[in-house]
N, C-alpha and C positions, 0 to 999 in steps of 0.2 A: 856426085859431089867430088871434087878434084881434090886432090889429097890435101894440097898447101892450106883448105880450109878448115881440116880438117885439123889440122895440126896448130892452128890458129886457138883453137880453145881446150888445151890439154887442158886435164883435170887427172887430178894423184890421187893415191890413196896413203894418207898416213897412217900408220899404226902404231899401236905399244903392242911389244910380244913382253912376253916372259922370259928368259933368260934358260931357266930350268925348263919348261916344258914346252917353249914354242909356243904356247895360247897366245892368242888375239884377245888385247883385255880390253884397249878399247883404241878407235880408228874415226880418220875425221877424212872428206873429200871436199876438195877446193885447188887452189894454186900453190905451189910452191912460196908459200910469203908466210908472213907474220900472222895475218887473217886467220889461216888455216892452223897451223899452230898454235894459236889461240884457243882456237874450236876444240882441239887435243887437249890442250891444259887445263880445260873446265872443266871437260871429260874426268879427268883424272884430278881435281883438286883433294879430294877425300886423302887422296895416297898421293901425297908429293916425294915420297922416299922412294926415286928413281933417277934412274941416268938416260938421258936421250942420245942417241948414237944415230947422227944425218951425215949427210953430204953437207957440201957448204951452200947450203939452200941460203937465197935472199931472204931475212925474216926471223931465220929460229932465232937466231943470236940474243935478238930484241925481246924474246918472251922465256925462255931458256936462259942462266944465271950460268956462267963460264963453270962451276962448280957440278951441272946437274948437265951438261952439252959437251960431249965429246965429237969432235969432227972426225969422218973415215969413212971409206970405202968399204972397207972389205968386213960383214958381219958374221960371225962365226956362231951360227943358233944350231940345235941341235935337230936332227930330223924326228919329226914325230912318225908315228908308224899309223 
């Protein structure tokens, strides 16, 4: 399989960590869009008392409330042991 096809069907991994302890609370796979993001936010409807910290992905914007979506690179989590 020649690479360019390969690169033709990325698939991410989104996740929510924790803040405090680095846990994976809950994680969705699909594209960089809205779709995917979606998939995350049903996940987590019970506990909407969270901030999302992305890149400037095509899509969060639209399911994510400027209030609960912080855009940036650089994530400063702490290492778990």
């Amino acid at each position: 399989m020649a690479f360019f096809e390969v690169k033709k069907n990325k698939r991410w991994i989104l996740q929510v960590l924790e803040r405090p302890t680095g846990r994976t609370t809950a994680w969705a796979v699909g594209s960089r869009n809205a779709a995917t993001a979606e998939k995350l936010d049903h996940k987590l409807s019970p506990q909407k008392e969270c901030v999302f910290d992305t890149d400037d992905g095509e899509g969060y914007s639209k399911v994510w409330p400027t209030e609960w979506h912080v855009i940036r690179k650089k994530h400063n989590l702490p290492r778990t042991k």
